[in-house]
GUTI-678458 format. One record per residue (C-alpha): x, y, z; residue in one letter; residue number from 1. Coordinates in Angstrom, 1 decimal. Layout:
<atoms>
atom c1:X&c2:Y&c3:Z&rest:A&nr:NUM
...
</atoms>
This chain:
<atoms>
atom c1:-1.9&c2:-30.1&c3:17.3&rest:X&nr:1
atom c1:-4.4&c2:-27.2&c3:17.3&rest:X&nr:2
atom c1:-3.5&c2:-24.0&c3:18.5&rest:X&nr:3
atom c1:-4.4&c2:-22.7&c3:21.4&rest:X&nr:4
atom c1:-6.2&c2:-19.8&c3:20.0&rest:X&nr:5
atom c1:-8.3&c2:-22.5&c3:18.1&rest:X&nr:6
atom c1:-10.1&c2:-23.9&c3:21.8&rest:X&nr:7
atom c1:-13.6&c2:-23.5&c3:22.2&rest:X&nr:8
atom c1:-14.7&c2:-20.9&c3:24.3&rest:X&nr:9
atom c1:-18.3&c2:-22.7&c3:26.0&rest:X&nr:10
atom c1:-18.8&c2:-19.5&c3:28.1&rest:X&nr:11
atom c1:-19.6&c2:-17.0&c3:25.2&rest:X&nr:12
atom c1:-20.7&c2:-18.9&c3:22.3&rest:X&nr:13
atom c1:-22.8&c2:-22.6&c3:22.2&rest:X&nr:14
atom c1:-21.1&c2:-25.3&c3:21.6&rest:X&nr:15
atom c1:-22.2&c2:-26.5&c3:18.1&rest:X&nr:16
atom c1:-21.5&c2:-22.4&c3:17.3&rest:X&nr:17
atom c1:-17.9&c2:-22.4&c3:18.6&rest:X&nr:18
atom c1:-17.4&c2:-25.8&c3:17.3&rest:X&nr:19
atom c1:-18.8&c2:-24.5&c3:13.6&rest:X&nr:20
atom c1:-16.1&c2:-21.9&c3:14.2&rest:X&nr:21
atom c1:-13.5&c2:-23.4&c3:15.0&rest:X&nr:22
atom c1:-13.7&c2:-26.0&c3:11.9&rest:X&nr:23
atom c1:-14.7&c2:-23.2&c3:9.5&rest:X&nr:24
atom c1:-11.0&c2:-21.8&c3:11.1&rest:X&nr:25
atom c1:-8.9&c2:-25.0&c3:10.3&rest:X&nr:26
atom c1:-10.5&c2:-25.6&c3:6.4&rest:X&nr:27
atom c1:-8.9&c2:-22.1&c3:5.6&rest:X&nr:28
atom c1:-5.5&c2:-22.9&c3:7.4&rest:X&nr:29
atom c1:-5.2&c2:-25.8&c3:4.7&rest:X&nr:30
atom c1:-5.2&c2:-24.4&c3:1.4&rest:X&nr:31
atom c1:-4.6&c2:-27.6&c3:-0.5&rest:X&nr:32
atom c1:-8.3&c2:-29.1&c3:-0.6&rest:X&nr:33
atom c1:-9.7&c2:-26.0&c3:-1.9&rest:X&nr:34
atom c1:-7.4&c2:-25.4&c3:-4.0&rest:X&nr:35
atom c1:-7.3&c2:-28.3&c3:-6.0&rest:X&nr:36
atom c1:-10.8&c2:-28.6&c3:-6.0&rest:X&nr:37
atom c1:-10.8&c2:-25.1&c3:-8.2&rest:X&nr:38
atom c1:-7.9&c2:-25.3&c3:-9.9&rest:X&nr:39
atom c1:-8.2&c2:-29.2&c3:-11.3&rest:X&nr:40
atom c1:-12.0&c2:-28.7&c3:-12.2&rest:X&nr:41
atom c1:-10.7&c2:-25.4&c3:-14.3&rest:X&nr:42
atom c1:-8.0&c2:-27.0&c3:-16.2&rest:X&nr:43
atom c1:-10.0&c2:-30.7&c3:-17.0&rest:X&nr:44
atom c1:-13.2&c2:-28.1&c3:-17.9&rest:X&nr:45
atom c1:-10.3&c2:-26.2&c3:-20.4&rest:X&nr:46
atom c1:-9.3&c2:-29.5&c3:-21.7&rest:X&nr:47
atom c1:-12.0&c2:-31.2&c3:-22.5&rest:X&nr:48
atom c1:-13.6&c2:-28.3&c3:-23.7&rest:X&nr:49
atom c1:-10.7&c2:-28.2&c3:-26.5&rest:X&nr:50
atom c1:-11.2&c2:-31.6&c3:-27.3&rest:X&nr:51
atom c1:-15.1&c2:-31.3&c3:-27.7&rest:X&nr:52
atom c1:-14.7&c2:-28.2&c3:-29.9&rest:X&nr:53
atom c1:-11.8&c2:-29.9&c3:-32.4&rest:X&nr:54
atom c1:-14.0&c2:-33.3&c3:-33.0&rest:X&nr:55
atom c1:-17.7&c2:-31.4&c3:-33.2&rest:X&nr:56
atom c1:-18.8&c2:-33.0&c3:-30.4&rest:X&nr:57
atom c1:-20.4&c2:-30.6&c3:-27.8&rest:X&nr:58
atom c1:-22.5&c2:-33.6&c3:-26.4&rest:X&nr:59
atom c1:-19.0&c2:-35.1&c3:-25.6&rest:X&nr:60
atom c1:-18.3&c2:-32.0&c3:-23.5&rest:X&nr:61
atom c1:-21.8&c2:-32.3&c3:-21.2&rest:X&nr:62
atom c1:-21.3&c2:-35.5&c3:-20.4&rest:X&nr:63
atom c1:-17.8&c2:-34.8&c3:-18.6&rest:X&nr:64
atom c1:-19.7&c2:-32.8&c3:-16.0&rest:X&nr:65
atom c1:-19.5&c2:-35.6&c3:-14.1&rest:X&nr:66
atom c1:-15.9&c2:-35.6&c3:-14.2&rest:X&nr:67
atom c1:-15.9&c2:-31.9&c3:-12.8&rest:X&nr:68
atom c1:-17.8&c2:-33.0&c3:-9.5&rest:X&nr:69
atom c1:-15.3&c2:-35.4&c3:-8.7&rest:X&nr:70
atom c1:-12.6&c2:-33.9&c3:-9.3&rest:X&nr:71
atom c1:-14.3&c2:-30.8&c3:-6.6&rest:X&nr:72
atom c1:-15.4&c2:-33.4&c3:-4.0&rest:X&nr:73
atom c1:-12.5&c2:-35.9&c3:-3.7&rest:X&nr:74
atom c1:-10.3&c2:-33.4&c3:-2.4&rest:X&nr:75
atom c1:-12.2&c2:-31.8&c3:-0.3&rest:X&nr:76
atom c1:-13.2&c2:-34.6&c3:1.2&rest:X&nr:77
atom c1:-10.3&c2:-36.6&c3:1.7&rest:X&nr:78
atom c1:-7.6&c2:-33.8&c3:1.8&rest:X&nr:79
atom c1:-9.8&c2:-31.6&c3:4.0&rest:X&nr:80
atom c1:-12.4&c2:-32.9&c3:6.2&rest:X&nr:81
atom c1:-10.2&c2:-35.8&c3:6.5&rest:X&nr:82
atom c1:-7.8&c2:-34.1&c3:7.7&rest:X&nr:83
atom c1:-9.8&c2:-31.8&c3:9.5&rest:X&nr:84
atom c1:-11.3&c2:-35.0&c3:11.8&rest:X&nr:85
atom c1:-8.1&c2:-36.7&c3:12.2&rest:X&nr:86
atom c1:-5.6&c2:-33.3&c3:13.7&rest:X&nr:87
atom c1:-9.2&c2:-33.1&c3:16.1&rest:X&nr:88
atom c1:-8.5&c2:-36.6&c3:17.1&rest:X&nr:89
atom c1:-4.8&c2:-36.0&c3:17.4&rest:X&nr:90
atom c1:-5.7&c2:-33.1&c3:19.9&rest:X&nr:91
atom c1:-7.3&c2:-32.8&c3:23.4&rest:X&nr:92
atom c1:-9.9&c2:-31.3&c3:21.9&rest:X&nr:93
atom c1:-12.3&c2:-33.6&c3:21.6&rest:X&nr:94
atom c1:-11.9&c2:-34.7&c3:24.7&rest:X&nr:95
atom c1:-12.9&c2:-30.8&c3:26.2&rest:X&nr:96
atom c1:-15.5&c2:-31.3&c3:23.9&rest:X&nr:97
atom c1:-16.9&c2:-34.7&c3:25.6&rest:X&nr:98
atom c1:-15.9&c2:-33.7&c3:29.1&rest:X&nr:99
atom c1:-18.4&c2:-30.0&c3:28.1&rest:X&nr:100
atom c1:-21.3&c2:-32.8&c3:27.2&rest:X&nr:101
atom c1:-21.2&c2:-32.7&c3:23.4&rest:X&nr:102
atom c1:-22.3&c2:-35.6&c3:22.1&rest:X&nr:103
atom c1:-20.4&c2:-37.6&c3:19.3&rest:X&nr:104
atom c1:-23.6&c2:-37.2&c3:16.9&rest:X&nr:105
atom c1:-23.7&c2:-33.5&c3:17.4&rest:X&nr:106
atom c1:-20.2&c2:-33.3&c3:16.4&rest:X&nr:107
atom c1:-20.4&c2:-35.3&c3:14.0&rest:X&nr:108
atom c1:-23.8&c2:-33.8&c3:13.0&rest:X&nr:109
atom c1:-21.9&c2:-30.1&c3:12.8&rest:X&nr:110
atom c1:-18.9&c2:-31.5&c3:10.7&rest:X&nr:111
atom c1:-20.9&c2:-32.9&c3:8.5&rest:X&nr:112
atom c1:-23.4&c2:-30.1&c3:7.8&rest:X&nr:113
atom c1:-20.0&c2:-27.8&c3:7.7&rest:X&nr:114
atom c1:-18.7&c2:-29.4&c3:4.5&rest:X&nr:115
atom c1:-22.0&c2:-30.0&c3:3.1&rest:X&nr:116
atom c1:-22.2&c2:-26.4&c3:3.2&rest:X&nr:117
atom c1:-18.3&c2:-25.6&c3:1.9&rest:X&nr:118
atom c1:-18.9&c2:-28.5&c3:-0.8&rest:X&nr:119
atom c1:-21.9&c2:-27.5&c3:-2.1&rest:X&nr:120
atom c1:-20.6&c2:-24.0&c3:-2.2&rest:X&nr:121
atom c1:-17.3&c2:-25.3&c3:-4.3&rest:X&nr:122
atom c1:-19.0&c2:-27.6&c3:-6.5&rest:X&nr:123
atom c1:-21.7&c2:-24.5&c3:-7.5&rest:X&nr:124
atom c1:-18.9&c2:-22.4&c3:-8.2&rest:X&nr:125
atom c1:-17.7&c2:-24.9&c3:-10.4&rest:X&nr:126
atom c1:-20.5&c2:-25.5&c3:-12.2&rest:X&nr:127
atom c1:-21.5&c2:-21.9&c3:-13.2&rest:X&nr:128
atom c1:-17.9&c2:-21.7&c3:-14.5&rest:X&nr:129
atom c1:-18.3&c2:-25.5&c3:-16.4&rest:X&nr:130
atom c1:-21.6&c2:-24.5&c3:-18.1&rest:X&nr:131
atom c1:-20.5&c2:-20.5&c3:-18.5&rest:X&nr:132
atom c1:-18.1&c2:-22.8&c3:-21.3&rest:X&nr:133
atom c1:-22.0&c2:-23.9&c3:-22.9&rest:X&nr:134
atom c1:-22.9&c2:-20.7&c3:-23.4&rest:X&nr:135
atom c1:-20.9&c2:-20.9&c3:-27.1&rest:X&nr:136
atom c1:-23.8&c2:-21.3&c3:-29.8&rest:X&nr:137
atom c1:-21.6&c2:-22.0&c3:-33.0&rest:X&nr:138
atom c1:-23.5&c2:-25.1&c3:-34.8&rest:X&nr:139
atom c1:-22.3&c2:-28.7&c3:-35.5&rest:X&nr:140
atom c1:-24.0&c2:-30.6&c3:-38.5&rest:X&nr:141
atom c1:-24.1&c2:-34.2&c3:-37.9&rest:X&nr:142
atom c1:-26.0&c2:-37.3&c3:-39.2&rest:X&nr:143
atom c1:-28.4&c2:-39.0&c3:-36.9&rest:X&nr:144
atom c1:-28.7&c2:-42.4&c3:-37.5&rest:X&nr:145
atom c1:-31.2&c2:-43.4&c3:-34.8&rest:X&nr:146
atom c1:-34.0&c2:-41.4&c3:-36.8&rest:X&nr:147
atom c1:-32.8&c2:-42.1&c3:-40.1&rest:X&nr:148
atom c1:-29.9&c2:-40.8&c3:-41.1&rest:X&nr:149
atom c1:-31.5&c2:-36.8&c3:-40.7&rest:X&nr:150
atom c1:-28.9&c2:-34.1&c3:-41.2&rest:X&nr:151
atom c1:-29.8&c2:-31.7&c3:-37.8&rest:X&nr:152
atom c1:-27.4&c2:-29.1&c3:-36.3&rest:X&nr:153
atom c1:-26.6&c2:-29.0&c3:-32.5&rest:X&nr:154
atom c1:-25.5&c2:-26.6&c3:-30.0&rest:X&nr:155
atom c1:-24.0&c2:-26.5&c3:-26.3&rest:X&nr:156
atom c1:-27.4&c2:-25.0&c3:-26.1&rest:X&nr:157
atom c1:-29.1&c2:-28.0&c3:-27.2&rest:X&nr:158
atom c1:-27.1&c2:-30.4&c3:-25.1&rest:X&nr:159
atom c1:-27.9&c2:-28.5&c3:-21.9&rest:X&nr:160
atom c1:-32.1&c2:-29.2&c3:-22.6&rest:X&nr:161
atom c1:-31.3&c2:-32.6&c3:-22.9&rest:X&nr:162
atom c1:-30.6&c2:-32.3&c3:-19.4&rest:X&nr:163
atom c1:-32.8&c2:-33.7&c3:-16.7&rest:X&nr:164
atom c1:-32.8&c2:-31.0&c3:-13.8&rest:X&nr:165
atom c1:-34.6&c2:-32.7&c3:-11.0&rest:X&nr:166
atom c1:-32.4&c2:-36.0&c3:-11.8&rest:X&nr:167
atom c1:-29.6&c2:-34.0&c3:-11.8&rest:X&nr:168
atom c1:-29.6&c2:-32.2&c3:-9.1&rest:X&nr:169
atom c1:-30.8&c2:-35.6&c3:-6.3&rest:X&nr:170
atom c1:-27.8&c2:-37.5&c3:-7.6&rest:X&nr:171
atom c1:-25.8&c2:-34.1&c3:-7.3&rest:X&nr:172
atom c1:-26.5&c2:-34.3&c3:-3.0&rest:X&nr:173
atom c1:-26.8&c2:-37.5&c3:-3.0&rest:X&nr:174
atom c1:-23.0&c2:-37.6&c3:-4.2&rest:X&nr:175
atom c1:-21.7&c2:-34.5&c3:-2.0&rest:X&nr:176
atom c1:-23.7&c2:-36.4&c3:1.4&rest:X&nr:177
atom c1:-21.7&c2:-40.1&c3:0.0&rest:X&nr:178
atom c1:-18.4&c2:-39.1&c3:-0.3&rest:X&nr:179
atom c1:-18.5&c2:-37.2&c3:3.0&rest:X&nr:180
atom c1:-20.0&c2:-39.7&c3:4.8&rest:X&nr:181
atom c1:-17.7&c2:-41.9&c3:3.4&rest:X&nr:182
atom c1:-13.9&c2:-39.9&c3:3.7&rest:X&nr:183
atom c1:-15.6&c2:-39.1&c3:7.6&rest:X&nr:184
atom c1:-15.6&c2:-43.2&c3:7.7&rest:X&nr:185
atom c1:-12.0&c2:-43.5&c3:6.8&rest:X&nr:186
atom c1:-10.3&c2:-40.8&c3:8.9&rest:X&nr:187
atom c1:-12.1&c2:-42.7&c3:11.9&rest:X&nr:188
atom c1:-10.6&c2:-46.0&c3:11.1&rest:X&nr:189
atom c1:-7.5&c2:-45.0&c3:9.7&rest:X&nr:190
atom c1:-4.9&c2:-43.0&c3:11.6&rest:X&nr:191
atom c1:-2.6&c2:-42.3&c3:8.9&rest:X&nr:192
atom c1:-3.5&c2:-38.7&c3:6.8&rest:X&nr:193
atom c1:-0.6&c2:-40.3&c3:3.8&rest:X&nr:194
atom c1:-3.3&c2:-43.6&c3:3.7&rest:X&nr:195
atom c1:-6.3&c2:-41.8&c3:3.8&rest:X&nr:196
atom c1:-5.0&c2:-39.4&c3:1.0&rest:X&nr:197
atom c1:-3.8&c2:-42.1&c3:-1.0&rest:X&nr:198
atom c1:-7.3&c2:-44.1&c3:-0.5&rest:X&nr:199
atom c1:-8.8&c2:-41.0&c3:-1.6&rest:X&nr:200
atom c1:-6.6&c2:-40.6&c3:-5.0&rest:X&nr:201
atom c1:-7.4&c2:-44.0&c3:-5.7&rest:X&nr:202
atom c1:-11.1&c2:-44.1&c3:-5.6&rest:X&nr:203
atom c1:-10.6&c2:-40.7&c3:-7.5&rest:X&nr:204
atom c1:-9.2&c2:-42.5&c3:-10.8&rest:X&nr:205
atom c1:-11.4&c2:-45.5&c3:-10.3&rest:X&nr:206
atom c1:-14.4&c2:-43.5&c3:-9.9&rest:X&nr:207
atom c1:-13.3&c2:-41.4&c3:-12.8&rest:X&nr:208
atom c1:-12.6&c2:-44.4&c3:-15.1&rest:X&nr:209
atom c1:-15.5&c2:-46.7&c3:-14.1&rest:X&nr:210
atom c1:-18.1&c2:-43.2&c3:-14.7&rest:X&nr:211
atom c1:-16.8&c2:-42.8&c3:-18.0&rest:X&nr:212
atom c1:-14.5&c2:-39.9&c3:-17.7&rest:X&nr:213
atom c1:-10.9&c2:-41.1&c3:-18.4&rest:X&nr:214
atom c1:-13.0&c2:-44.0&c3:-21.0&rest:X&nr:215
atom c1:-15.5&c2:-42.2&c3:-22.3&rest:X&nr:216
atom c1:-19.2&c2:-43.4&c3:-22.0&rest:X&nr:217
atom c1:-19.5&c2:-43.1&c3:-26.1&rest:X&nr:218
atom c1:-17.1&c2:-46.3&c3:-26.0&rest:X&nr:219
atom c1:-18.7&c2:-48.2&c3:-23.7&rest:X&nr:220
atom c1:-20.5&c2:-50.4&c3:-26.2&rest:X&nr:221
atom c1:-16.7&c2:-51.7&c3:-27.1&rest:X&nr:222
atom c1:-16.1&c2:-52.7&c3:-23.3&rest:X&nr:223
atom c1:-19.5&c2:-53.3&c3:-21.9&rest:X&nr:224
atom c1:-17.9&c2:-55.0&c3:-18.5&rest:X&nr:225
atom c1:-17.2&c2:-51.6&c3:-17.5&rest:X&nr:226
atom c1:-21.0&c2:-51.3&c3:-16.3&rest:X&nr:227
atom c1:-20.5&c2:-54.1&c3:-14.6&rest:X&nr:228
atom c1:-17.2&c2:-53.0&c3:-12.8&rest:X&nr:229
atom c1:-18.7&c2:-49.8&c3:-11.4&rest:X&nr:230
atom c1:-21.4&c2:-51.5&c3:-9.4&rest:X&nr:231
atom c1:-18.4&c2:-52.7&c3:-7.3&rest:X&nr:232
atom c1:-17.5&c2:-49.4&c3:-6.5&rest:X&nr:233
atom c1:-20.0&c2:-47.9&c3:-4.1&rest:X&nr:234
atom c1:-19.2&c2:-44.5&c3:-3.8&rest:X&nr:235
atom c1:-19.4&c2:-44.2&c3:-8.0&rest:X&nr:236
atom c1:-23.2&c2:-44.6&c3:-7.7&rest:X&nr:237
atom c1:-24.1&c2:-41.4&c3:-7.2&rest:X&nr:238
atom c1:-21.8&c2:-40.2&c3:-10.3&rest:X&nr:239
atom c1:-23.4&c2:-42.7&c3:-12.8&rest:X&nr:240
atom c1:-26.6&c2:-41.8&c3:-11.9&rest:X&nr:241
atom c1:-25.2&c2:-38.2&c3:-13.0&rest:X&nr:242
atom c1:-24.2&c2:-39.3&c3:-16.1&rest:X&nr:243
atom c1:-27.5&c2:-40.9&c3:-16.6&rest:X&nr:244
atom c1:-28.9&c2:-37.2&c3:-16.2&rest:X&nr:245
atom c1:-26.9&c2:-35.9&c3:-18.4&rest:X&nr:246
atom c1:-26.5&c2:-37.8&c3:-21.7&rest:X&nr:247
atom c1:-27.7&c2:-37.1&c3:-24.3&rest:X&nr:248
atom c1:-30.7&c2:-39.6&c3:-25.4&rest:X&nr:249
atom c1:-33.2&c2:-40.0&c3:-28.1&rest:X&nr:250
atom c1:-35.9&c2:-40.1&c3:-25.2&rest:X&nr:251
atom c1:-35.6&c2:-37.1&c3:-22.7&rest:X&nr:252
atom c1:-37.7&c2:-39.7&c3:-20.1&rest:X&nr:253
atom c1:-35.0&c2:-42.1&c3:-20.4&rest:X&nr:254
atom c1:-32.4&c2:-39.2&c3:-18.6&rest:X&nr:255
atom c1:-35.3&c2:-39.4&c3:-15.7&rest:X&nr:256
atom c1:-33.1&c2:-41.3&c3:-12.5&rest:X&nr:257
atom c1:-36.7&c2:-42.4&c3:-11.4&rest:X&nr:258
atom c1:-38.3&c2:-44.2&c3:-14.2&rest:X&nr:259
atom c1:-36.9&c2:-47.6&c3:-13.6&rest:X&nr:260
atom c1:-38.4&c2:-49.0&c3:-16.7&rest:X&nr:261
atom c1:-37.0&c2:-47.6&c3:-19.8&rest:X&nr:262
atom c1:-32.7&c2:-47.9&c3:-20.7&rest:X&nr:263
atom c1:-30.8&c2:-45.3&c3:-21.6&rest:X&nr:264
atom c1:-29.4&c2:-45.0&c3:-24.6&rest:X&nr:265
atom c1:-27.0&c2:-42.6&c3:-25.9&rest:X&nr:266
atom c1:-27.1&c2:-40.7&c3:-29.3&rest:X&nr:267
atom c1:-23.4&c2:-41.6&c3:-30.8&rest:X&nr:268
atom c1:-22.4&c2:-40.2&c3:-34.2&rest:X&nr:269
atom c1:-18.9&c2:-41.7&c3:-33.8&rest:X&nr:270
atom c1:-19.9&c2:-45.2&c3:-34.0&rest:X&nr:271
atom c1:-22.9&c2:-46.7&c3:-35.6&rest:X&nr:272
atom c1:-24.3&c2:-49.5&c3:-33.3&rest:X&nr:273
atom c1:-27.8&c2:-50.5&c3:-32.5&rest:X&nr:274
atom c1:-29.6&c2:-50.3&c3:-29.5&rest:X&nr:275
atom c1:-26.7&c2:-48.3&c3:-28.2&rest:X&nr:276
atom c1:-27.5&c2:-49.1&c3:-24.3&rest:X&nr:277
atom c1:-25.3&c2:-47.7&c3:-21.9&rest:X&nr:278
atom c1:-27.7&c2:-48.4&c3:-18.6&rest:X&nr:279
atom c1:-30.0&c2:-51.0&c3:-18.1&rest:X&nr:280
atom c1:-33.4&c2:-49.9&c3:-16.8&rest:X&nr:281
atom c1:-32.3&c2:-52.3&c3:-13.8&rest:X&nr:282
atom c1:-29.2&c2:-49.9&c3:-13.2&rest:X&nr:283
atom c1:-31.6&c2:-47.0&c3:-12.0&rest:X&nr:284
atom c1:-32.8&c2:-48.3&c3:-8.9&rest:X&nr:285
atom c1:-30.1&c2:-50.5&c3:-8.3&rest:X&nr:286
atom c1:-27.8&c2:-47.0&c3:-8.6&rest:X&nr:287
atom c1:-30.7&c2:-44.6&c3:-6.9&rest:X&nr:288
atom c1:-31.3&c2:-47.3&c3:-4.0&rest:X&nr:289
atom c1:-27.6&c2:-48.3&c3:-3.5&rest:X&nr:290
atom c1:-26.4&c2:-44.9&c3:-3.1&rest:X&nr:291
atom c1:-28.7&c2:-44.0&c3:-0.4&rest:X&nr:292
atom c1:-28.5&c2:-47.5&c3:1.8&rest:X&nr:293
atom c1:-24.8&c2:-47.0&c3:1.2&rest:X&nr:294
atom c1:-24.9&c2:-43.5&c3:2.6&rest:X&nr:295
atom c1:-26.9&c2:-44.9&c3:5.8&rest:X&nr:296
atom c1:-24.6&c2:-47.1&c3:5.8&rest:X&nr:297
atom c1:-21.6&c2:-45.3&c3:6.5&rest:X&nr:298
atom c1:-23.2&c2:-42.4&c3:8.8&rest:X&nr:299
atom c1:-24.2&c2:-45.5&c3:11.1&rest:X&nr:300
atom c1:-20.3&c2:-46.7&c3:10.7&rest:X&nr:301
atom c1:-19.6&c2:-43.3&c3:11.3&rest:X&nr:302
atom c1:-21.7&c2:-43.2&c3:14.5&rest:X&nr:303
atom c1:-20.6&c2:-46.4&c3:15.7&rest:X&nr:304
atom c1:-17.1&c2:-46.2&c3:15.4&rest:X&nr:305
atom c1:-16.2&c2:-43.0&c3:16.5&rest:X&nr:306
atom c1:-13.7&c2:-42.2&c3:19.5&rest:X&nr:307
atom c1:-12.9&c2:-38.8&c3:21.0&rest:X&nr:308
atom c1:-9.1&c2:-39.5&c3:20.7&rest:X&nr:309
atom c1:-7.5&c2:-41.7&c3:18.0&rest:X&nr:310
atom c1:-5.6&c2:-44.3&c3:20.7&rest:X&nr:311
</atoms>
């Protein structure tokens, strides 16, 4: 139950302000959701920083970036906001909030923009630290095959250029807005914080596997159904069409989310295939478009499903 020192008080403040307050009042009280969504990101960004540095394979590093967004969003998501609807719902307090004339999209409307905000905020601070890691410019040699077996040297440097910024960076809100939309979904629907937690964990390690974090995306070509899997899996759209930003290609254009005509194909100096494909130019829209009907989707859910007390 909330405190009383946690009720709104309409008389001195407006009530999307107080209410803005009062939820930016109970994240803090619940340390676990932003704590693991530093701490995790820090030690996977340590680990698979070792990894890329003992196989010469900084490219292997900037494609895990993906991997460091979920593991930041998930629990915030699912461990705070969550939670954060749910004890609401538990409470008279959204009731004072309806009986004040406060409508179910403005609070919605105000907890969602409140964890855009904290999410965005996390997920930054994660990502200076993540690329802080790229700022190492010792060079790997390697042989690239796709133009001809050419010695060339490669840095963290040169991995980060290979980056496409704008793709980046749509599929980076278009991910945060999802998975809130989403967890906001579930602790409407489902009363229990142990379910909604363990909902949360699981589409954190299917996301994670399906996107080519736990298998990475260089050994995709030896389980190509996995491309197939992850278009069951919603809420992974947004992440692939990170990763699709990210890779490293022989084609910077084929790292562009909106040119739906051209694959992408990874560089792989592990294992020498052909037309190495690890999206179909069909993926792109089917990934850009999905994401935001899905989105839509859910905030509609979101809207229509909604009560002022769980019961």
């Amino acid at each position: 139950m909330l405190d009383k020192n946690l009720q709104l008080d309409f008389k001195y403040r407006s009530k999307c302000l107080s209410l803005f307050l009062l939820i930016n009042k109970n994240f803090w009280k619940s340390i676990i959701g932003p704590i693991f969504s530093i701490l995790i990101p820090f030690i996977f960004t340590l680990v698979w920083y070792s990894i890329a540095l003992a196989n010469n394979q900084p490219y292997f590093f900037i494609n895990m970036f993906s991997g460091i967004i979920i593991f930041t969003v998930f629990p915030l998501c699912f461990f705070s906001l969550a939670a954060t609807n749910l004890e609401f719902r538990k409470s008279i307090f959204l009731r004072k909030l309806k009986n004040e004339g406060l409508s179910k999209i403005k609070y919605l409307s105000t907890l969602i923009g409140y964890y855009l905000m904290i999410i965005f905020g996390f997920c930054f601070l994660n990502t200076c630290i993540f690329f802080l890691f790229c700022t190492n410019q010792t060079e790997y040699k390697y042989t690239n095959e796709i133009t001809g077996g050419i010695t060339e040297t490669l840095t963290f440097k040169d991995e980060m250029a290979q980056i496409n910024v704008l793709s980046l960076i749509v599929s980076f809100f278009l991910t945060i807005f999802q998975c809130i939309s989403f967890a906001l979904l579930i602790s409407i629907v489902i009363n229990n914080p142990i379910t909604i937690q363990f909902i949360g964990f699981g589409l954190m390690i299917l996301t994670l596997t399906l996107g080519g974090q736990i298998v990475p995306l260089v050994h995709w070509p030896q389980i190509t159904f996995f491309r197939y899997l992850t278009l069951f899996n919603p809420i992974g759209y947004p992440f692939n069409l990170m990763n699709i930003s990210i890779i490293l290609t022989p084609n910077s254009e084929m790292n562009n989310i909106f040119n739906f005509s051209i694959n992408v194909e990874a560089i792989n100096k592990q294992i020498l295939i052909d037309n190495y494909i690890v999206y179909f130019a069909w993926e792109k829209p089917l990934l850009l478009f999905g994401t935001i009907l899905f989105s839509i989707l859910f905030c509609y859910l979101n809207i229509k499903y909604f009560k002022w007390t769980r019961r």
